[in-house]
PDB file of N, CA, C and O in Angstrom:
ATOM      1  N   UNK A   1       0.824  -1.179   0.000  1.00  0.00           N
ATOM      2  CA  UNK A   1       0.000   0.000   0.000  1.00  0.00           C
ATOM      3  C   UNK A   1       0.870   1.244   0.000  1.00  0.00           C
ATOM      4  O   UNK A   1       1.875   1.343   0.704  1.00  0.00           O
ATOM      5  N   UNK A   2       0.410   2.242  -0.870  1.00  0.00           N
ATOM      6  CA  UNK A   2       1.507   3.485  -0.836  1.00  0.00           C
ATOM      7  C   UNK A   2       0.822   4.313   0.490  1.00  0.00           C
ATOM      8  O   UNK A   2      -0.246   4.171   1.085  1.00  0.00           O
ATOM      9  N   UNK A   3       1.917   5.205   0.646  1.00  0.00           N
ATOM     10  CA  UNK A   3       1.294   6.339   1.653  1.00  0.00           C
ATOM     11  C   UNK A   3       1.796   7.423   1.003  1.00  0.00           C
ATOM     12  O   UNK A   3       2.513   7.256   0.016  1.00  0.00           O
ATOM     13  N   UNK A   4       1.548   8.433   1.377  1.00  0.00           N
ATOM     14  CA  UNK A   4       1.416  10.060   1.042  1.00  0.00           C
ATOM     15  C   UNK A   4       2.765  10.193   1.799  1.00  0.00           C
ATOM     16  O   UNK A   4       2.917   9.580   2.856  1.00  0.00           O
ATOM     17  N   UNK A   5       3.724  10.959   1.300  1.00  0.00           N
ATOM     18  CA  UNK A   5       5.098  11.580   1.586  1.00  0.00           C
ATOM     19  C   UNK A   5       5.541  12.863   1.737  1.00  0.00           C
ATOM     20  O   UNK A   5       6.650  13.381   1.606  1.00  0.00           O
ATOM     21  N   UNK A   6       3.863  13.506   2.204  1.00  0.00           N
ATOM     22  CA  UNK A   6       4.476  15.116   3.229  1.00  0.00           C
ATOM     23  C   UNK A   6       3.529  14.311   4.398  1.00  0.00           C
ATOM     24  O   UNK A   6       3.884  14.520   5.558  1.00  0.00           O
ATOM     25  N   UNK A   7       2.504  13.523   4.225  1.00  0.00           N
ATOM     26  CA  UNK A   7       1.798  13.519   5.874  1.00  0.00           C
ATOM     27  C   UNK A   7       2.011  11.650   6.514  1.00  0.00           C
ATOM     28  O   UNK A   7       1.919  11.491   7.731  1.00  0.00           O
ATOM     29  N   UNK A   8       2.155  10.976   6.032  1.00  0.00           N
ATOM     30  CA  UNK A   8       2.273   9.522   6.025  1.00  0.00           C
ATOM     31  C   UNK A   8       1.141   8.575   6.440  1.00  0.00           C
ATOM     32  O   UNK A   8       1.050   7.611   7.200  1.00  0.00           O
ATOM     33  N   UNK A   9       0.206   9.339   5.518  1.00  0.00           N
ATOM     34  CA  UNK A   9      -1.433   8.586   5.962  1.00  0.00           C
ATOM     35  C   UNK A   9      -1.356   7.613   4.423  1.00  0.00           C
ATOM     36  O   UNK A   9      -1.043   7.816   3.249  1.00  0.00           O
ATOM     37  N   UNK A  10      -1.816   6.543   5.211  1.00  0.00           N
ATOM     38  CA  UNK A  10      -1.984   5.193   4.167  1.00  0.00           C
ATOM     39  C   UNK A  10      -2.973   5.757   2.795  1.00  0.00           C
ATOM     40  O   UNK A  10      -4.149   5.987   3.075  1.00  0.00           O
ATOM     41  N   UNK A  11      -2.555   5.970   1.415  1.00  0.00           N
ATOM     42  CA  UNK A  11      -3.361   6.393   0.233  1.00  0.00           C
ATOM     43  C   UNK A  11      -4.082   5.040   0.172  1.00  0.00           C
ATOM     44  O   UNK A  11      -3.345   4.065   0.311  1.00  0.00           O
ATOM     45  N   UNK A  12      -5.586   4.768  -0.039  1.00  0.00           N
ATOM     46  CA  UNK A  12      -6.645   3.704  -0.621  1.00  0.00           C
ATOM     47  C   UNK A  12      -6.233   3.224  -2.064  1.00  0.00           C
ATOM     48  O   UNK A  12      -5.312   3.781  -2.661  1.00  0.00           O
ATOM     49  N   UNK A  13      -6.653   2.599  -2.387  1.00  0.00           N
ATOM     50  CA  UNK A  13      -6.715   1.974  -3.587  1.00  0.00           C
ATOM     51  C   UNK A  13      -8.245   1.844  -4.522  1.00  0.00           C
ATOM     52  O   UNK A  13      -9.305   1.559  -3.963  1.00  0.00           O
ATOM     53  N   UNK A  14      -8.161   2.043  -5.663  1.00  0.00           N
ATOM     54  CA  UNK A  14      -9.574   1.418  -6.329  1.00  0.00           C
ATOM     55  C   UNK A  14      -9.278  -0.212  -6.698  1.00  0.00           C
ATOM     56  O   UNK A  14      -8.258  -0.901  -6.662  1.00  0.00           O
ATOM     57  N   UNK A  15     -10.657  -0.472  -7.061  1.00  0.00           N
ATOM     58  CA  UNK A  15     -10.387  -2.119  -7.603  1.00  0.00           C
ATOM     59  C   UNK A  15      -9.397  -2.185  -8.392  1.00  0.00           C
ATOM     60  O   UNK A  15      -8.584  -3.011  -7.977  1.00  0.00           O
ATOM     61  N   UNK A  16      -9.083  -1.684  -9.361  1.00  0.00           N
ATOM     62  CA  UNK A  16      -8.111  -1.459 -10.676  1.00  0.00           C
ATOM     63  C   UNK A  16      -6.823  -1.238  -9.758  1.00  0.00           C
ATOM     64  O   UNK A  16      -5.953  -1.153 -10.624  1.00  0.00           O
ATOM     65  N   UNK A  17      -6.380  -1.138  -8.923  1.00  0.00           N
ATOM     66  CA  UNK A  17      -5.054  -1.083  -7.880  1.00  0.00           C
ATOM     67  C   UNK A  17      -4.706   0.130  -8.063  1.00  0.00           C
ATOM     68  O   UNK A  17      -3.493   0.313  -7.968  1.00  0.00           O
ATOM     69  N   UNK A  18      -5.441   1.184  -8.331  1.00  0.00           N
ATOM     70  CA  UNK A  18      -4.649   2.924  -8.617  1.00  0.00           C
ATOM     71  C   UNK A  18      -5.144   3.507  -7.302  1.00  0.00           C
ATOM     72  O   UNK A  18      -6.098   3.385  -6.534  1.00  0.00           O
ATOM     73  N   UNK A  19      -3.880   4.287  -7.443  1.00  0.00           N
ATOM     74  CA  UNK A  19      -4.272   5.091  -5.310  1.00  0.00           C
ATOM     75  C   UNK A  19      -5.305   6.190  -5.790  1.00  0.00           C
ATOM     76  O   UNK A  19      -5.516   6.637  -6.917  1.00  0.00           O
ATOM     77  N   UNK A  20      -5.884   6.480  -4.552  1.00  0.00           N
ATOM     78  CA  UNK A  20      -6.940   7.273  -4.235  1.00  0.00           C
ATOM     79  C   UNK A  20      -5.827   9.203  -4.206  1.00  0.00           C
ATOM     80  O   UNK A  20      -6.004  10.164  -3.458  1.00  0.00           O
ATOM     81  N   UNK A  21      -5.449   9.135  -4.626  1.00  0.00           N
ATOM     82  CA  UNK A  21      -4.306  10.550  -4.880  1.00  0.00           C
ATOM     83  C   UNK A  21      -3.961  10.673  -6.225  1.00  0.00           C
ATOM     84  O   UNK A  21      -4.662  10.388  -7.195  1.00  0.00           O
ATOM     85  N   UNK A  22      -2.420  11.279  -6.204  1.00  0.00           N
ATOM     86  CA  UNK A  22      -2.404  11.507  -7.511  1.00  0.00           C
ATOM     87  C   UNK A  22      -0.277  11.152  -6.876  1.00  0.00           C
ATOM     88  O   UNK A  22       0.146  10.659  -5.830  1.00  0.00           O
ATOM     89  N   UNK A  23       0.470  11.691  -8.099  1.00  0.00           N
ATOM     90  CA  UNK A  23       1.604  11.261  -8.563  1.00  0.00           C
ATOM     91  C   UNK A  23       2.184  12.356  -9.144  1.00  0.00           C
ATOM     92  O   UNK A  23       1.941  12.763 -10.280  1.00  0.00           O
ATOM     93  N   UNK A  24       3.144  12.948  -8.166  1.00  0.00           N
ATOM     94  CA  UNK A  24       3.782  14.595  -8.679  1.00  0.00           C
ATOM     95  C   UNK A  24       5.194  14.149  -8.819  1.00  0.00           C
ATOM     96  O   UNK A  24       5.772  13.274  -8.174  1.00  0.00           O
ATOM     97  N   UNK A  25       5.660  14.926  -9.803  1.00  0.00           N
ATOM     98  CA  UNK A  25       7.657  13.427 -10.565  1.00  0.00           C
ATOM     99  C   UNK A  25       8.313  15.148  -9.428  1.00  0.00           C
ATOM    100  O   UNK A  25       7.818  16.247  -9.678  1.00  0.00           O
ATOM    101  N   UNK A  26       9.175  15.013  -8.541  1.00  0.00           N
ATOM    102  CA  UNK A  26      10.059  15.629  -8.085  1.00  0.00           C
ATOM    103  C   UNK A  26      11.475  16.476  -9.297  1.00  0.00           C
ATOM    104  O   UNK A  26      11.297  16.510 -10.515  1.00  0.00           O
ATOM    105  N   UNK A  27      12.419  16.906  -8.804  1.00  0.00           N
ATOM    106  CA  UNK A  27      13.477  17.319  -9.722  1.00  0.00           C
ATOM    107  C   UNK A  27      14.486  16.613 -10.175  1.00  0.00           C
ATOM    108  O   UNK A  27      15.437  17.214 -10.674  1.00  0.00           O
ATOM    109  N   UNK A  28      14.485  15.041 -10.085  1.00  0.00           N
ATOM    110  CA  UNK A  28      15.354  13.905 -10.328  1.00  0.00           C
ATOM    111  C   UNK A  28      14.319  13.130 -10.941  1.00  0.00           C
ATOM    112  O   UNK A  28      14.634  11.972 -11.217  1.00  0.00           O
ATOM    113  N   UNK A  29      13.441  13.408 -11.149  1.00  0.00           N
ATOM    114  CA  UNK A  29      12.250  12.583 -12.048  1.00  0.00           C
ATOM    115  C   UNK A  29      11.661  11.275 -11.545  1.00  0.00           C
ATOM    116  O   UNK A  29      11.253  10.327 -12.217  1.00  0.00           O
ATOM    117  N   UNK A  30      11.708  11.445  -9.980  1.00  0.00           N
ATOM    118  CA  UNK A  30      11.047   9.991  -9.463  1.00  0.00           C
ATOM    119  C   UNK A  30       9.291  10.299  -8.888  1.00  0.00           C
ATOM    120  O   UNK A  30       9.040  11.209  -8.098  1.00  0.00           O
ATOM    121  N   UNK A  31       8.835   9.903  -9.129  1.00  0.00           N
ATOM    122  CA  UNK A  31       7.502   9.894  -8.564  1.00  0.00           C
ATOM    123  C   UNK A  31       7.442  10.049  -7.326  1.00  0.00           C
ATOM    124  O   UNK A  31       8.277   9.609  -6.535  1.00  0.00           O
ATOM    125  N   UNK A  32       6.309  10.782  -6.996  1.00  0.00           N
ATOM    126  CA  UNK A  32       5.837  10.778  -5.312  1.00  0.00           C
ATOM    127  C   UNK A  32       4.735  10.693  -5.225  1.00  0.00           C
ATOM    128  O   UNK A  32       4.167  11.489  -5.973  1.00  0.00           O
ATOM    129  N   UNK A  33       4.054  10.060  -4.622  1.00  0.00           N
ATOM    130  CA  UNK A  33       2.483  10.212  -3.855  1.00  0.00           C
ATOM    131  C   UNK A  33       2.126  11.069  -3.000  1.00  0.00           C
ATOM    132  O   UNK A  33       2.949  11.408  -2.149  1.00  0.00           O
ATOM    133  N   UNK A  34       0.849  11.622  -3.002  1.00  0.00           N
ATOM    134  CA  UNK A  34       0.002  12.981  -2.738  1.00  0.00           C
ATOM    135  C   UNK A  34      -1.186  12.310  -2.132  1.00  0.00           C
ATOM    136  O   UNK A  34      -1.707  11.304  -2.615  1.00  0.00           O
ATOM    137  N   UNK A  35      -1.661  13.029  -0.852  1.00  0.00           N
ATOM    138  CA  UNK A  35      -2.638  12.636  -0.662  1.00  0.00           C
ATOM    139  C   UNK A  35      -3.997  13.842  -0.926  1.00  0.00           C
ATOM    140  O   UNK A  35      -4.012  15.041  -0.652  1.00  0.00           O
ATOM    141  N   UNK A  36      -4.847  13.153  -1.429  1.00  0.00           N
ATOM    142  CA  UNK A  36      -5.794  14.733  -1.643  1.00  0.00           C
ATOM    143  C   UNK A  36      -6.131  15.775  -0.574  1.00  0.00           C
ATOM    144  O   UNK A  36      -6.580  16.891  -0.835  1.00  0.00           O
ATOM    145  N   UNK A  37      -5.889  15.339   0.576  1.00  0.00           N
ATOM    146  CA  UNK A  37      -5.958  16.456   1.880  1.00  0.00           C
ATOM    147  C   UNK A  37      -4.347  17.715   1.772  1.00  0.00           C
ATOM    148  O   UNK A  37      -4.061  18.880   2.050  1.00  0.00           O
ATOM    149  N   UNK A  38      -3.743  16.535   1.210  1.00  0.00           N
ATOM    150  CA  UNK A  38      -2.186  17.455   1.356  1.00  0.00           C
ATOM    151  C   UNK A  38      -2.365  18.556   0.187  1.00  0.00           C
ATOM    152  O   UNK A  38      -1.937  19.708   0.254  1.00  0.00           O
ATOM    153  N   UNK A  39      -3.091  17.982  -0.920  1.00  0.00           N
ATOM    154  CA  UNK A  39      -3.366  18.910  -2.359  1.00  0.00           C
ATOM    155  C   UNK A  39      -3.676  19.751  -1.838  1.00  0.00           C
ATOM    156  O   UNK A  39      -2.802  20.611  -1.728  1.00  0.00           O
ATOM    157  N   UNK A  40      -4.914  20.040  -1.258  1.00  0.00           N
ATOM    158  CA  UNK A  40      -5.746  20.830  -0.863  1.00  0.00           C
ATOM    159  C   UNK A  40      -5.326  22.108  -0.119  1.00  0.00           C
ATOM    160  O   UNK A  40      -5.817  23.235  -0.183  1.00  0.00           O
ATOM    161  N   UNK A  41      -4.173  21.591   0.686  1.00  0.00           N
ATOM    162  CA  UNK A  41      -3.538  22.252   1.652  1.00  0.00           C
ATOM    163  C   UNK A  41      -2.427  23.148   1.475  1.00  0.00           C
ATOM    164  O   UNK A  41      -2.103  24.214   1.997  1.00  0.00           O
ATOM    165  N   UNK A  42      -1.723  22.078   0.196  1.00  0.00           N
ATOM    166  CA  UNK A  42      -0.614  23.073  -0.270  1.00  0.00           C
ATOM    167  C   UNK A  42      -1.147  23.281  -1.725  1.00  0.00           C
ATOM    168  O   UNK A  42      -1.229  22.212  -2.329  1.00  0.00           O
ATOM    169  N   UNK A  43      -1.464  24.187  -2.320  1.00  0.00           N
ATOM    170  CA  UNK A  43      -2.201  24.404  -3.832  1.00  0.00           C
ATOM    171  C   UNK A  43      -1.243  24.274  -5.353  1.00  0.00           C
ATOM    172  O   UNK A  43      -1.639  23.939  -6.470  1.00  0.00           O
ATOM    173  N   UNK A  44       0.211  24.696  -4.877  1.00  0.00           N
ATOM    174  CA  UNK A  44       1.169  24.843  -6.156  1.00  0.00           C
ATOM    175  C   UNK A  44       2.068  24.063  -5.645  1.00  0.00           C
ATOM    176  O   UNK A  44       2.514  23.873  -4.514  1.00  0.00           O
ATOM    177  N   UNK A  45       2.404  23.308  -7.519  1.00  0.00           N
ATOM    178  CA  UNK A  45       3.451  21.866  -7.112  1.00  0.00           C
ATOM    179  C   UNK A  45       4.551  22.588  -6.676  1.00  0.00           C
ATOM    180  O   UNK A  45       5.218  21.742  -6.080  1.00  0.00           O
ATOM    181  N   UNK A  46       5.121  23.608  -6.616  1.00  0.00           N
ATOM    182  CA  UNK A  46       5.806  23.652  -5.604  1.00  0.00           C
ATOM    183  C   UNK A  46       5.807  23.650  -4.177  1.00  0.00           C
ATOM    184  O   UNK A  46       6.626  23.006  -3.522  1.00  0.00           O
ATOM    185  N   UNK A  47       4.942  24.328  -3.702  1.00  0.00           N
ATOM    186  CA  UNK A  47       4.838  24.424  -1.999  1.00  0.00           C
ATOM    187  C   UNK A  47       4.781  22.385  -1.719  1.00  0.00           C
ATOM    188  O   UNK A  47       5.347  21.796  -0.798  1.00  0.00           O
ATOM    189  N   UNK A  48       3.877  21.699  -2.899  1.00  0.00           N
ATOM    190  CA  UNK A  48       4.163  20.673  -2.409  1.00  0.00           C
ATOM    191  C   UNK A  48       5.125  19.572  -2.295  1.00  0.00           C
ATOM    192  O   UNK A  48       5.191  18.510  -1.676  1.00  0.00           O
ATOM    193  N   UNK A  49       6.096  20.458  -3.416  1.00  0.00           N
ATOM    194  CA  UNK A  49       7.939  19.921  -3.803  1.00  0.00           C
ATOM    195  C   UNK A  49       8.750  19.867  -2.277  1.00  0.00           C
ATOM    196  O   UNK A  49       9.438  19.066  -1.645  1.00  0.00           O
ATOM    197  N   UNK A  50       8.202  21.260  -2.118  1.00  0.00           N
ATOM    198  CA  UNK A  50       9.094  21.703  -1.009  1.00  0.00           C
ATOM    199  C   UNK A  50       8.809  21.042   0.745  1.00  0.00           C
ATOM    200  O   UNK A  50       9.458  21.405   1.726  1.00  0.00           O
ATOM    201  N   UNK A  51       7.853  20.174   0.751  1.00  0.00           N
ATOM    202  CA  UNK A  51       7.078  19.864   2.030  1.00  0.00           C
ATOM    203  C   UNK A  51       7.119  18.165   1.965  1.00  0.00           C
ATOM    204  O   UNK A  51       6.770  17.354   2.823  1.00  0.00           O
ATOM    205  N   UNK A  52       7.704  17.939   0.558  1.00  0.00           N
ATOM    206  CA  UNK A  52       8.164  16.479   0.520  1.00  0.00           C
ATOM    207  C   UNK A  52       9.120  16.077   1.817  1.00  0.00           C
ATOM    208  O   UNK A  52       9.923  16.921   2.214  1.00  0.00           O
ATOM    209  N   UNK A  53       9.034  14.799   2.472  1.00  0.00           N
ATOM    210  CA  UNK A  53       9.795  14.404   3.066  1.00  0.00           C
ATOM    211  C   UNK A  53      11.225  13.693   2.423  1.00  0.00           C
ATOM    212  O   UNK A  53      12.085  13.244   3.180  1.00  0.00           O
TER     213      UNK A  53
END
């Protein structure tokens, strides 16, 4: 199960196995998981670049 990597709350899954978030690529081009509360909270992919753990 993925979790979200500014707050570390477990992301859900649909039947199809895709998380309940979304997938923002950092400045080395690796993926990260988002949880939609964290979206919400921080609005521009940066503030949420920057709040990555």
């Amino acid at each position: 199960m993925a979790k979200c990597e500014i707050c570390g709350k477990k992301l859900g899954e649909t039947f199809l196995r895709k998380i309940i978030g979304t997938y923002i690529k950092d400045e080395k081009g690796k993926k990260r998981t988002v949880c939609f509360e964290c979206q919400k909270k921080f609005k521009t992919k940066e503030e949420i670049l920057s709040n990555l753990k």
